[in-house]
N, CA, C, O and CB atoms as a CASP TS submission, in Angstrom:
PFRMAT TS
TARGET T0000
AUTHOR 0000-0000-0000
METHOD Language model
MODEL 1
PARENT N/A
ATOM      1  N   UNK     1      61.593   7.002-109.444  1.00  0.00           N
ATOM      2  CA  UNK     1      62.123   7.626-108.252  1.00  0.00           C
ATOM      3  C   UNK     1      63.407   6.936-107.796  1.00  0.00           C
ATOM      4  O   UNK     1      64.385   7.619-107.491  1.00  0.00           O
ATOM      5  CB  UNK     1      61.087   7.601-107.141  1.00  0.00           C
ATOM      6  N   UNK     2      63.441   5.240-107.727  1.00  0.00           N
ATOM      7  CA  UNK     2      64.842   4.954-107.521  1.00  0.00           C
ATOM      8  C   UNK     2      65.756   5.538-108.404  1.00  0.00           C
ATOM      9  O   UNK     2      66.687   6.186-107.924  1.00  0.00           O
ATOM     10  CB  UNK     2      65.066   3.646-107.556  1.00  0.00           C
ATOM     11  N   UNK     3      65.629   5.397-109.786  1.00  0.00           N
ATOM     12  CA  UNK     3      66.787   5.997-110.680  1.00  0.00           C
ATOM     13  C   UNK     3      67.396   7.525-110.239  1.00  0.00           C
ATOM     14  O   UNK     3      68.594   7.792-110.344  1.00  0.00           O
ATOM     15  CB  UNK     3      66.165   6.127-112.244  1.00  0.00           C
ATOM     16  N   UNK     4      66.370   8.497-109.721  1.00  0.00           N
ATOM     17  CA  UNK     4      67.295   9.499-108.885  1.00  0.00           C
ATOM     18  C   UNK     4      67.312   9.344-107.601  1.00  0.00           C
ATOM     19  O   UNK     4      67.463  10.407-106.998  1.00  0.00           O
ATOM     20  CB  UNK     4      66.985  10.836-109.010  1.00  0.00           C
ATOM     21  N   UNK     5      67.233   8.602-107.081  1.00  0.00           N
ATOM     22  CA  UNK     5      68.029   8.658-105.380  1.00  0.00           C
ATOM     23  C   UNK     5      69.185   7.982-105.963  1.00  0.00           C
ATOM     24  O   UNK     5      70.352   8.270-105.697  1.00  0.00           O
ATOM     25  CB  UNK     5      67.205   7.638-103.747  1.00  0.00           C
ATOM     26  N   UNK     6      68.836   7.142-106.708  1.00  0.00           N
ATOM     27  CA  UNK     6      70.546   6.289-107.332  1.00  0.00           C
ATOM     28  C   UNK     6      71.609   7.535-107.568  1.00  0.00           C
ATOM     29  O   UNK     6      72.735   7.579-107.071  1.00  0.00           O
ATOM     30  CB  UNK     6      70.371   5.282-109.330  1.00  0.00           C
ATOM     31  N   UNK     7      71.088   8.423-108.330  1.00  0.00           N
ATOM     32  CA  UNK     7      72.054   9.217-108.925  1.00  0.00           C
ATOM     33  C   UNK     7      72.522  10.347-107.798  1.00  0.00           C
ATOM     34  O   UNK     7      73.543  10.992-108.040  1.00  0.00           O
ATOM     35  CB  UNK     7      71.437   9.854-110.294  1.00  0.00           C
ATOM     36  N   UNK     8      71.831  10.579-106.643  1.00  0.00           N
ATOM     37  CA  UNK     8      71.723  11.355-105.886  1.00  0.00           C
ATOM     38  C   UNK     8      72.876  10.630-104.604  1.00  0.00           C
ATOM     39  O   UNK     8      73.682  11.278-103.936  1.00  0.00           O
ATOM     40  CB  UNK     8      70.139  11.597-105.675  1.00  0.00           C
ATOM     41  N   UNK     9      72.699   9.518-104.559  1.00  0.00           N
ATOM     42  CA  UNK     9      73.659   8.638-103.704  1.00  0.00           C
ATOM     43  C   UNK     9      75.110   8.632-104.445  1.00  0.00           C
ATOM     44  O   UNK     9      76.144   8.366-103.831  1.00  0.00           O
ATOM     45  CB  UNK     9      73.038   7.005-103.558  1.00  0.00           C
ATOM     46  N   UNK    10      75.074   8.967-105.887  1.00  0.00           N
ATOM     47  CA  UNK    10      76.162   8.739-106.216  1.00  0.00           C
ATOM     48  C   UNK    10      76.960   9.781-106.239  1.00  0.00           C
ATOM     49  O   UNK    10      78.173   9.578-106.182  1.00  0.00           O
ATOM     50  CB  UNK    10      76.146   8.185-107.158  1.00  0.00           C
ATOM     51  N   UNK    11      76.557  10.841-106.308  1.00  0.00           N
ATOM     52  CA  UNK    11      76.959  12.643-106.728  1.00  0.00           C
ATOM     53  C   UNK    11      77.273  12.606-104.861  1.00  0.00           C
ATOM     54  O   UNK    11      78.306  13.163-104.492  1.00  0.00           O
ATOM     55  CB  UNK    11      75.066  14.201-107.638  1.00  0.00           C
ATOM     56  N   UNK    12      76.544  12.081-103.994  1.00  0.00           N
ATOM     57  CA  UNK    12      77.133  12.056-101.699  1.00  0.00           C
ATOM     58  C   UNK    12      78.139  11.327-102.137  1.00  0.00           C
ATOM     59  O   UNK    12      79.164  11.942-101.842  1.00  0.00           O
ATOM     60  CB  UNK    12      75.943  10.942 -99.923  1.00  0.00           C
ATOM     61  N   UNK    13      78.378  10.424-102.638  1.00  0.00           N
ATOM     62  CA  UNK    13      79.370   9.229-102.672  1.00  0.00           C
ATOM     63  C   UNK    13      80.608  10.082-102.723  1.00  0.00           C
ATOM     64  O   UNK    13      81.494  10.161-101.872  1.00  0.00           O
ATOM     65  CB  UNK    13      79.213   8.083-104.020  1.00  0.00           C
ATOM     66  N   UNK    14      80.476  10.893-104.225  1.00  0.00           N
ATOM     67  CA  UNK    14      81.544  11.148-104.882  1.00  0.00           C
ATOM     68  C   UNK    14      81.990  12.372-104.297  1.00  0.00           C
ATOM     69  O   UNK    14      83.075  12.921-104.484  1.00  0.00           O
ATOM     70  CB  UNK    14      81.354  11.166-106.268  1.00  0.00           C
ATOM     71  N   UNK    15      80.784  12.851-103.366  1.00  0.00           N
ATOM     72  CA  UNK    15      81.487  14.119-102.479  1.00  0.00           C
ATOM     73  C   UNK    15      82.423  13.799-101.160  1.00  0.00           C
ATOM     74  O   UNK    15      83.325  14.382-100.559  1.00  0.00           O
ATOM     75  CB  UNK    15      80.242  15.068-101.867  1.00  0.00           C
ATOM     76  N   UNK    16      81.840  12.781-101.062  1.00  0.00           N
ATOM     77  CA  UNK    16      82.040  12.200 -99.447  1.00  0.00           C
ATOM     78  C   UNK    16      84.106  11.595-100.384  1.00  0.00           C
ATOM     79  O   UNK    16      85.165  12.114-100.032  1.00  0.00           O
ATOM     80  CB  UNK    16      80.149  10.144 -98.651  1.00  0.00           C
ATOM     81  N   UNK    17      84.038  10.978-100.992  1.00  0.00           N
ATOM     82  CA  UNK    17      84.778  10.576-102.157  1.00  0.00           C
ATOM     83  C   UNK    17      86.084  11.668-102.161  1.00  0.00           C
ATOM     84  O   UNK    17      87.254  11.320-102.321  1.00  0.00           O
ATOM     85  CB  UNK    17      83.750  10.642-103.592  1.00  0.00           C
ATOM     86  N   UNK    18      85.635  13.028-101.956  1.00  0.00           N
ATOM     87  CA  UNK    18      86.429  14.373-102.075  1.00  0.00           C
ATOM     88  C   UNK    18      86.715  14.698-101.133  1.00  0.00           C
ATOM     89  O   UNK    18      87.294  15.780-101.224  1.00  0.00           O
ATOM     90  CB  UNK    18      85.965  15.417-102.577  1.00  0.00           C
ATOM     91  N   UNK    19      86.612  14.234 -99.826  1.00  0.00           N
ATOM     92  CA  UNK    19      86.706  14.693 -98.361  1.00  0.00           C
ATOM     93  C   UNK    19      85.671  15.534 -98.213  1.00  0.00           C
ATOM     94  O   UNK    19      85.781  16.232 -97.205  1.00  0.00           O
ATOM     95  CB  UNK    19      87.997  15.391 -97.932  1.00  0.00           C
ATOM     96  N   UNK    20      84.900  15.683 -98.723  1.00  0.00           N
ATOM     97  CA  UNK    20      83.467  16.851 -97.988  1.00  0.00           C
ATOM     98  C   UNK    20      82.689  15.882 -97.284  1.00  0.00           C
ATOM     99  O   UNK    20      82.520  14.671 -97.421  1.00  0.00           O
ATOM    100  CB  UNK    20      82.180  17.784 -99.290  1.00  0.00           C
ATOM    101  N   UNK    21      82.211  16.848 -96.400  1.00  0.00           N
ATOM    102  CA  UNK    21      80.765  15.862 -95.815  1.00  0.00           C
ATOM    103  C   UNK    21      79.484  16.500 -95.827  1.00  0.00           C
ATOM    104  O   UNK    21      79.696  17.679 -96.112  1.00  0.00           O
ATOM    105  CB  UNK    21      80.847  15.402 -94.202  1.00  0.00           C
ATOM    106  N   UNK    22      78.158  16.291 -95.644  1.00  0.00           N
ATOM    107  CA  UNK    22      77.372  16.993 -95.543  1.00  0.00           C
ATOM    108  C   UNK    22      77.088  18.391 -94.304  1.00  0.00           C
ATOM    109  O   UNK    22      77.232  18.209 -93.095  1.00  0.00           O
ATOM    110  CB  UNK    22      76.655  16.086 -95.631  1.00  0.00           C
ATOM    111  N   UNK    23      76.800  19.331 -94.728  1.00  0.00           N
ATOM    112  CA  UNK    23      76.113  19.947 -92.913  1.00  0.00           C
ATOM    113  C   UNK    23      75.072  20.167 -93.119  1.00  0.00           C
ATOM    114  O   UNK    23      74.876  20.528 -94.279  1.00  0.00           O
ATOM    115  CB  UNK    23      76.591  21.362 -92.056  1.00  0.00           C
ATOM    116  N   UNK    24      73.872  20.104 -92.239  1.00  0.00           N
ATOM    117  CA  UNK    24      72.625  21.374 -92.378  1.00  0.00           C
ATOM    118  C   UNK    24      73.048  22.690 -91.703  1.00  0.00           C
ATOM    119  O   UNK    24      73.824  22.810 -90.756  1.00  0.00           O
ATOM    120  CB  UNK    24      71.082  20.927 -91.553  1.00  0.00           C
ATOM    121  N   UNK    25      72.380  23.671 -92.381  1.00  0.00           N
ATOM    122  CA  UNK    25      72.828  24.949 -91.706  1.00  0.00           C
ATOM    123  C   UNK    25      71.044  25.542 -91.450  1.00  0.00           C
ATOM    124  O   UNK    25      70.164  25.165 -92.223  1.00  0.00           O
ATOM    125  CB  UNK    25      74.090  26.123 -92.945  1.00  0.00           C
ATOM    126  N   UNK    26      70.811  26.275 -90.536  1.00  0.00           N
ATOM    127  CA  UNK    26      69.278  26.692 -90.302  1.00  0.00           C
ATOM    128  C   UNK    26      69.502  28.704 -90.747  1.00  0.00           C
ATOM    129  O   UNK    26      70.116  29.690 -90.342  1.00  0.00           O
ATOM    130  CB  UNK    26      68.668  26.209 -88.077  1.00  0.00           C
ATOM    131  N   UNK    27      68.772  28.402 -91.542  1.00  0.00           N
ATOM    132  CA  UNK    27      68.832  30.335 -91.847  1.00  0.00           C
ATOM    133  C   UNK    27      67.651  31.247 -91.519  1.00  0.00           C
ATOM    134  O   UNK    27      66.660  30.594 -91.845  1.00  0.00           O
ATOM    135  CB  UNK    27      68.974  30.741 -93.561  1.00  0.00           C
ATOM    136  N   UNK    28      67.320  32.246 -91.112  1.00  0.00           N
ATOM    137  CA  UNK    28      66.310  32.861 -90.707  1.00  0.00           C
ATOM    138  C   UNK    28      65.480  32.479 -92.430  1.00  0.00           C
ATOM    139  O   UNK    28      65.970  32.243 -93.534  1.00  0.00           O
ATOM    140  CB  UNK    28      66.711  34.625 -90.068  1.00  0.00           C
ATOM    141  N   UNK    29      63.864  32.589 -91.867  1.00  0.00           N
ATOM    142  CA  UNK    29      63.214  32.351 -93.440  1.00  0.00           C
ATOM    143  C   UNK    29      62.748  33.900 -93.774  1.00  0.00           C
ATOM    144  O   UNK    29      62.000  34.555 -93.049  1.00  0.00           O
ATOM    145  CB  UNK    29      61.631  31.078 -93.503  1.00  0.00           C
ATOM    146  N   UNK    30      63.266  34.304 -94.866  1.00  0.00           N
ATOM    147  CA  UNK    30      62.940  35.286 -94.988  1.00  0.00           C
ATOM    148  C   UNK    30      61.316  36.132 -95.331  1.00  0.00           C
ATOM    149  O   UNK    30      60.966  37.312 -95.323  1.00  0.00           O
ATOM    150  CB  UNK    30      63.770  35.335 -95.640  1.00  0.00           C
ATOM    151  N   UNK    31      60.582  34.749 -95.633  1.00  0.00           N
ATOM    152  CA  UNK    31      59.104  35.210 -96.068  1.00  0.00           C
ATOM    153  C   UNK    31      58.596  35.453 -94.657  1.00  0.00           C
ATOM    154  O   UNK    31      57.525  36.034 -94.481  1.00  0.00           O
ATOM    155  CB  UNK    31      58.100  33.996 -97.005  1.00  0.00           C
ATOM    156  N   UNK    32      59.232  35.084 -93.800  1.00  0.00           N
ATOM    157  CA  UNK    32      57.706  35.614 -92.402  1.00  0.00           C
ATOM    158  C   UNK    32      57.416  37.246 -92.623  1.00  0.00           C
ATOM    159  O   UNK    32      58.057  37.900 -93.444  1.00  0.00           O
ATOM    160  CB  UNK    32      58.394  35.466 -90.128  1.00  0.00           C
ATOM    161  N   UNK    33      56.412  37.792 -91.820  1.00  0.00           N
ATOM    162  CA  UNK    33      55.613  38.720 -91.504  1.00  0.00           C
ATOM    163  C   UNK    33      57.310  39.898 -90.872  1.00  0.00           C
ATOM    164  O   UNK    33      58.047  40.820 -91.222  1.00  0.00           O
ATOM    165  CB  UNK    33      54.116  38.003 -90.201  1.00  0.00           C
ATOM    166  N   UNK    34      57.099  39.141 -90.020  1.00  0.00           N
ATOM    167  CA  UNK    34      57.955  39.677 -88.995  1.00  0.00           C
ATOM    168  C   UNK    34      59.758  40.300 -89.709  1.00  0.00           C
ATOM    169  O   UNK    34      60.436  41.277 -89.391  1.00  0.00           O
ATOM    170  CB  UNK    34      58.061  38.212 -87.776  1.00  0.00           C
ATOM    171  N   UNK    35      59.984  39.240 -90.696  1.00  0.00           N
ATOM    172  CA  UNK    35      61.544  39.297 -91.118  1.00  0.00           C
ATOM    173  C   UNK    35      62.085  40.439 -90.970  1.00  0.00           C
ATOM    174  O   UNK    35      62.892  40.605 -90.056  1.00  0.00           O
ATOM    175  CB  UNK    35      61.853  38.979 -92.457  1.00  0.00           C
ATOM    176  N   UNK    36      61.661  41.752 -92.082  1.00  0.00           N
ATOM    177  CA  UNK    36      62.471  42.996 -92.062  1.00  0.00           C
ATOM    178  C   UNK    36      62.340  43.677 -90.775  1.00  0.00           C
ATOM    179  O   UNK    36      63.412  44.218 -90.502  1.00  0.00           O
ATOM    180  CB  UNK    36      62.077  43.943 -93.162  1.00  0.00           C
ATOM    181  N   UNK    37      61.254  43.908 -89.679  1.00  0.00           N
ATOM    182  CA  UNK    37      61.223  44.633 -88.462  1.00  0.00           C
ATOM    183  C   UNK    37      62.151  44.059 -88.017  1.00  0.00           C
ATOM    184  O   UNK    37      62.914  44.786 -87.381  1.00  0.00           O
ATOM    185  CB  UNK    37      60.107  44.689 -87.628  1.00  0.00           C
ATOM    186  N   UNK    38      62.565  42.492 -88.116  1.00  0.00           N
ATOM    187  CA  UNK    38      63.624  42.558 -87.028  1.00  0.00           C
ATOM    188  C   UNK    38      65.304  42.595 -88.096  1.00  0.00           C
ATOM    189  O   UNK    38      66.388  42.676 -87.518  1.00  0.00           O
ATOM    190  CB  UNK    38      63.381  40.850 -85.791  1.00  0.00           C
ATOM    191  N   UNK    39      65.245  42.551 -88.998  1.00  0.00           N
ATOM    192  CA  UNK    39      66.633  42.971 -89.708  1.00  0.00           C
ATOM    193  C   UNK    39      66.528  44.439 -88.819  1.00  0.00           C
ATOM    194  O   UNK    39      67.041  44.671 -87.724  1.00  0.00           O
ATOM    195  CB  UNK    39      66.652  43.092 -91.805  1.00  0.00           C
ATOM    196  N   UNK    40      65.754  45.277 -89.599  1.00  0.00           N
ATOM    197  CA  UNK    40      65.923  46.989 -88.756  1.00  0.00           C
ATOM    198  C   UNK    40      66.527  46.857 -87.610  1.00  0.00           C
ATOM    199  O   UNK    40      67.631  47.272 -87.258  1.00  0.00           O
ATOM    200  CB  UNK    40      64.484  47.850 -88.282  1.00  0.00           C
ATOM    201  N   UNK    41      65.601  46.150 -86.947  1.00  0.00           N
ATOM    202  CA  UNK    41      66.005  45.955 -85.193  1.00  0.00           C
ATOM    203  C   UNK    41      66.925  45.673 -84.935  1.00  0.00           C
ATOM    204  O   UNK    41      67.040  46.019 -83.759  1.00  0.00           O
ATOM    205  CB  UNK    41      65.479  45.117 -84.374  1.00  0.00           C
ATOM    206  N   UNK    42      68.080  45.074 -85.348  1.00  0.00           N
ATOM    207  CA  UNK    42      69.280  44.385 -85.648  1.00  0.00           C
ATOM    208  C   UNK    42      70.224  45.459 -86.328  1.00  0.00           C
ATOM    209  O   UNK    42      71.310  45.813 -85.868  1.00  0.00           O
ATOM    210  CB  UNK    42      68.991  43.102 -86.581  1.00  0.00           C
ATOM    211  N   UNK    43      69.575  45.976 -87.628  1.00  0.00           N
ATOM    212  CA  UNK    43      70.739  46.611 -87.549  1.00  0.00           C
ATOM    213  C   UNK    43      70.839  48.437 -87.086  1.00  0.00           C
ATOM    214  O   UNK    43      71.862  49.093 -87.279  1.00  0.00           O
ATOM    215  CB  UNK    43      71.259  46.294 -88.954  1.00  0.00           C
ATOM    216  N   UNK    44      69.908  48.858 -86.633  1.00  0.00           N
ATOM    217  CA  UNK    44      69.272  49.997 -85.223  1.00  0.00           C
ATOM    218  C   UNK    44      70.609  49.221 -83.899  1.00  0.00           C
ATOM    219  O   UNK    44      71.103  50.089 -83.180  1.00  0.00           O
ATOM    220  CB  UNK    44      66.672  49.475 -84.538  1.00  0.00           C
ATOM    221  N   UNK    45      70.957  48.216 -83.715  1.00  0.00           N
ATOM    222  CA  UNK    45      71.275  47.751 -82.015  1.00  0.00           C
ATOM    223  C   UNK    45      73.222  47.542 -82.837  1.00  0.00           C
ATOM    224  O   UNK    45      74.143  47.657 -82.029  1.00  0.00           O
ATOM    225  CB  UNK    45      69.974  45.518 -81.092  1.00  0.00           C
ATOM    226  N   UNK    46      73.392  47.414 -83.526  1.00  0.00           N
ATOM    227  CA  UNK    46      74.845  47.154 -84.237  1.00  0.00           C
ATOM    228  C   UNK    46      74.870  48.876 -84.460  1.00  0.00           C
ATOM    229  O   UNK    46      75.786  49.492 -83.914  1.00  0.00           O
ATOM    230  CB  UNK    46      74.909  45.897 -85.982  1.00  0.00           C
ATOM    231  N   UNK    47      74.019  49.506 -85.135  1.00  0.00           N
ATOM    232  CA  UNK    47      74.593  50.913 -85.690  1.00  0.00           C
ATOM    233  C   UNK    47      74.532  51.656 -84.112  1.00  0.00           C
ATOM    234  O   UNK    47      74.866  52.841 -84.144  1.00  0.00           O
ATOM    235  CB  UNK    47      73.419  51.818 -87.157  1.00  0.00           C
ATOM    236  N   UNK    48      74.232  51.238 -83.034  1.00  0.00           N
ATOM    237  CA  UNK    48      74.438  51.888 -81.999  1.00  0.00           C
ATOM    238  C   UNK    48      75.119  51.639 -81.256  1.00  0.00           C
ATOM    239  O   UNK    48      75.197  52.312 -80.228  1.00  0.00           O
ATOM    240  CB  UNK    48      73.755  52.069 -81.524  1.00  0.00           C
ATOM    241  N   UNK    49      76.136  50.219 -81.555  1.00  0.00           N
ATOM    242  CA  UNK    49      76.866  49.994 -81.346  1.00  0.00           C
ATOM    243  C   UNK    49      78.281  50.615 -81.470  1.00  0.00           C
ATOM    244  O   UNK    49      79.064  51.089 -80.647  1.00  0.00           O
ATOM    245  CB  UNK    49      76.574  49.305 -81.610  1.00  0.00           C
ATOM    246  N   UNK    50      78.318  50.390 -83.120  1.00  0.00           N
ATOM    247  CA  UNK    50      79.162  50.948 -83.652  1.00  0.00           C
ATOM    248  C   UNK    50      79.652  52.602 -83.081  1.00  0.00           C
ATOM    249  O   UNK    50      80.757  53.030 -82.747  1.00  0.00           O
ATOM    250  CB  UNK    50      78.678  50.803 -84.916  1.00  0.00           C
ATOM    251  N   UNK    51      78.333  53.247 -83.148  1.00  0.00           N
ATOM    252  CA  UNK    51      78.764  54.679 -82.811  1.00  0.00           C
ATOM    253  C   UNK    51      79.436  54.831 -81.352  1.00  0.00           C
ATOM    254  O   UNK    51      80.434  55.509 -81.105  1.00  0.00           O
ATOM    255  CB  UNK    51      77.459  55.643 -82.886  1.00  0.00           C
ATOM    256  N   UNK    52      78.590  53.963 -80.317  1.00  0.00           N
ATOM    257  CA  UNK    52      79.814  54.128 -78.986  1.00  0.00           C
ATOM    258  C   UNK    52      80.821  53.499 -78.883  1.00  0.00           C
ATOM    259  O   UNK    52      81.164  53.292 -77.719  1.00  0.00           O
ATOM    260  CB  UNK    52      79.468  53.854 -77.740  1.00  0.00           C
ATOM    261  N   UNK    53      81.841  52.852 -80.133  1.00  0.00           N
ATOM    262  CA  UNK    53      82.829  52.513 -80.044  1.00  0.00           C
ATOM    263  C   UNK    53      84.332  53.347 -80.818  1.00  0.00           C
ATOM    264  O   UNK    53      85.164  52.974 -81.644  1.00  0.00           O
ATOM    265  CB  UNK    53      82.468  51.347 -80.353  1.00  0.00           C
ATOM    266  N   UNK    54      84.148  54.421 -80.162  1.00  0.00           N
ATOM    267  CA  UNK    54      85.147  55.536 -81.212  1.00  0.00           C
ATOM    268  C   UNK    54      86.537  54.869 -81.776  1.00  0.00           C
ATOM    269  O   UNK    54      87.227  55.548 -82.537  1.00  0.00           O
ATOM    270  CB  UNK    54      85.736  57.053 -80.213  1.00  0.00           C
ATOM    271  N   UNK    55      86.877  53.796 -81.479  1.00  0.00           N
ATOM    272  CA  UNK    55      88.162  52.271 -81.810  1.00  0.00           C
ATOM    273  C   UNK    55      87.554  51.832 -83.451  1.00  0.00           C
ATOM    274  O   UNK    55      88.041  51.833 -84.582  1.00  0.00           O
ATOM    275  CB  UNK    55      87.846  50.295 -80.241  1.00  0.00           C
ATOM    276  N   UNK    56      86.448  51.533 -82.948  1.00  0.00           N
ATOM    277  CA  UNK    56      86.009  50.881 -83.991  1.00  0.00           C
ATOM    278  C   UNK    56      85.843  51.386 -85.387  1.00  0.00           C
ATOM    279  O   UNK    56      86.146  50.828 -86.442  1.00  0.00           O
ATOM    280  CB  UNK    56      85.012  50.494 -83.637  1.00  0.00           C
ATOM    281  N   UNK    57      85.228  52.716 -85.150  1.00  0.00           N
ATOM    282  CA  UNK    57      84.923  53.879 -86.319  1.00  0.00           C
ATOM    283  C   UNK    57      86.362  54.242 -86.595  1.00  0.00           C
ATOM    284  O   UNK    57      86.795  53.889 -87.693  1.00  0.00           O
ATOM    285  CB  UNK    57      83.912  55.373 -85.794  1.00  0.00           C
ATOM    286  N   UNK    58      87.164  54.881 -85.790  1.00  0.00           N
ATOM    287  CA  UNK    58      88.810  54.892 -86.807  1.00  0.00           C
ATOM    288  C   UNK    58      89.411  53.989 -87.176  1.00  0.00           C
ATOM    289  O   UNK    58      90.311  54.147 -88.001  1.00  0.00           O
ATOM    290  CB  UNK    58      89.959  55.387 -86.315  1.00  0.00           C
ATOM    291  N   UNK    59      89.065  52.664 -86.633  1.00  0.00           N
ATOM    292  CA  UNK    59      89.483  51.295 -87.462  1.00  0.00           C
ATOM    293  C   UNK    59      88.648  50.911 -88.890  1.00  0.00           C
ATOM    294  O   UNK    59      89.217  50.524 -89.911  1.00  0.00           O
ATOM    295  CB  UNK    59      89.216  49.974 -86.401  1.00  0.00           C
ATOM    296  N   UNK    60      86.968  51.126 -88.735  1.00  0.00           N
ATOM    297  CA  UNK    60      86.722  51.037 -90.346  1.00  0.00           C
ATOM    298  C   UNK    60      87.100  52.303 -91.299  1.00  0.00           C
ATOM    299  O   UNK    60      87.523  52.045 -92.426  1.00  0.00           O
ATOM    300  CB  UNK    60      85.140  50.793 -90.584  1.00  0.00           C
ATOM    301  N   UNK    61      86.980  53.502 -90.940  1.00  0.00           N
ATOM    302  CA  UNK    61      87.918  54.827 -91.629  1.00  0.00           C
ATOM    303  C   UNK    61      89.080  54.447 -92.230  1.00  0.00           C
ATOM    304  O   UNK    61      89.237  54.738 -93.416  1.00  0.00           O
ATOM    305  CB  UNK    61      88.439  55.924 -90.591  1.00  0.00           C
ATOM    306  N   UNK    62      90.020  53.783 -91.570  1.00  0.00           N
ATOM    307  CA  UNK    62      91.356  53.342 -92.024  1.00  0.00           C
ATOM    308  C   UNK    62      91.355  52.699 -93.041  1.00  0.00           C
ATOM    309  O   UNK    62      91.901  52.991 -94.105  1.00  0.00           O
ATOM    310  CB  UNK    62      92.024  52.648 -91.231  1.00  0.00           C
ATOM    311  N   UNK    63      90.477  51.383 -92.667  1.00  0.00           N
ATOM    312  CA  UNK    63      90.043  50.403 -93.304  1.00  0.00           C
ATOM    313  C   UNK    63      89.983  50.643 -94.704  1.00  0.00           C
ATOM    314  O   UNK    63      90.801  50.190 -95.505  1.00  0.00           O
ATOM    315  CB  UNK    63      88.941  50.049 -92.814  1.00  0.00           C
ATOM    316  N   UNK    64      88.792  51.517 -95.058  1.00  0.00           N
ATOM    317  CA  UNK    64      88.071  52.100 -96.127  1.00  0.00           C
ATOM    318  C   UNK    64      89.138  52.929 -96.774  1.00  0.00           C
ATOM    319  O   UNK    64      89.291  52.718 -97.977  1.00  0.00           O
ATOM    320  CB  UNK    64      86.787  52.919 -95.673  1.00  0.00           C
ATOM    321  N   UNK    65      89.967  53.900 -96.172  1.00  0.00           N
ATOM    322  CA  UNK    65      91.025  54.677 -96.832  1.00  0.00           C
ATOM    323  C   UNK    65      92.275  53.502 -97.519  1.00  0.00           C
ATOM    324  O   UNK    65      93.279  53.748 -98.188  1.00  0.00           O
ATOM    325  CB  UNK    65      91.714  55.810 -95.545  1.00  0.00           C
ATOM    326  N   UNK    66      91.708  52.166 -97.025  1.00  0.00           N
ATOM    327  CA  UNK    66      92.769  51.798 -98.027  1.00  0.00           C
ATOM    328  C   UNK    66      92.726  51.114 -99.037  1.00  0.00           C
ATOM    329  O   UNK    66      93.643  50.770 -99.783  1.00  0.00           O
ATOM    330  CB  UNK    66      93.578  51.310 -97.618  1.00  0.00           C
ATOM    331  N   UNK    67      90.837  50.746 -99.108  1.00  0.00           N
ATOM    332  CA  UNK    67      90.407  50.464-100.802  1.00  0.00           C
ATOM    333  C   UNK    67      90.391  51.291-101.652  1.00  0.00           C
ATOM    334  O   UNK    67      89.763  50.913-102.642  1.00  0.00           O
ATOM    335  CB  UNK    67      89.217  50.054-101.095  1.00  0.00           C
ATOM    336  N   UNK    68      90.862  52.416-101.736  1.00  0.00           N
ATOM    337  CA  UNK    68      90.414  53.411-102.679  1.00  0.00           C
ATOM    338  C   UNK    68      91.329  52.752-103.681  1.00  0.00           C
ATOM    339  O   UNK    68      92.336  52.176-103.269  1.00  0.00           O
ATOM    340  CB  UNK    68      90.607  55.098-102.315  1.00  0.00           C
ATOM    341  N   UNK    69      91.089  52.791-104.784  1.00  0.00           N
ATOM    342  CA  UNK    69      91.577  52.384-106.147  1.00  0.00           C
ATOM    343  C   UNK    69      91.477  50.629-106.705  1.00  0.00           C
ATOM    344  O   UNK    69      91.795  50.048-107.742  1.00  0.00           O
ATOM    345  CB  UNK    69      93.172  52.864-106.097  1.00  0.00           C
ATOM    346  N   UNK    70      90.862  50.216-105.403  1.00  0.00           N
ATOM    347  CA  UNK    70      91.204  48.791-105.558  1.00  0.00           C
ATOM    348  C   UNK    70      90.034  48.093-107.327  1.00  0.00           C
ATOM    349  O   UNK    70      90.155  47.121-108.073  1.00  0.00           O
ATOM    350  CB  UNK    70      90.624  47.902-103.579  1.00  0.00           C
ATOM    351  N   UNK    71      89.249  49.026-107.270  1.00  0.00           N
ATOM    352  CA  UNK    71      88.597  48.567-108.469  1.00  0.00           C
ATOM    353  C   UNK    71      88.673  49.902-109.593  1.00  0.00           C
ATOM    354  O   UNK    71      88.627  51.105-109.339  1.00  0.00           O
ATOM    355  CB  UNK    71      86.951  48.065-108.055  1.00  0.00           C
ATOM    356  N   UNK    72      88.787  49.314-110.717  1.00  0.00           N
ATOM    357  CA  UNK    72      89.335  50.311-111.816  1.00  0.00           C
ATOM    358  C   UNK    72      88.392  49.537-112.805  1.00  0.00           C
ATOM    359  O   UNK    72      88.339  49.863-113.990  1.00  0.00           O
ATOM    360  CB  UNK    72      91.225  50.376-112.206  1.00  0.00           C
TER
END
């Protein structure tokens, strides 16, 4: 077990070494019970969003009219 924390200290070293540093980041867990009811729920409260913002909908329209061809 020391021989990999050794190697594990050395791979932080050599990051820290690169200017990176560590972060933790916290992400929803996707195995709960609950997960997809509330994705829906989420995205049900954004898509009703979206629709009372008539700015917004001719801004992604535009948007979209100007990838066309971008992949061949």
């Amino acid at each position: 077990m020391a021989d990999v924390n050794s190697r594990v200290q050395k791979h932080r070293d050599a990051l820290r070494q690169a200017g990176l540093r560590p972060v933790q980041i916290w992400v929803p867990d996707t195995r709960r019970p609950d997960f997809a009811d509330e994705c829906r729920r989420q995205s049900r409260l954004a898509a009703q969003a979206d629709l009372a913002d008539a700015d917004m909908q001719e801004f992604m329209d535009s948007a979209l009219a100007e990838v066309d061809g971008w992949t061949d």
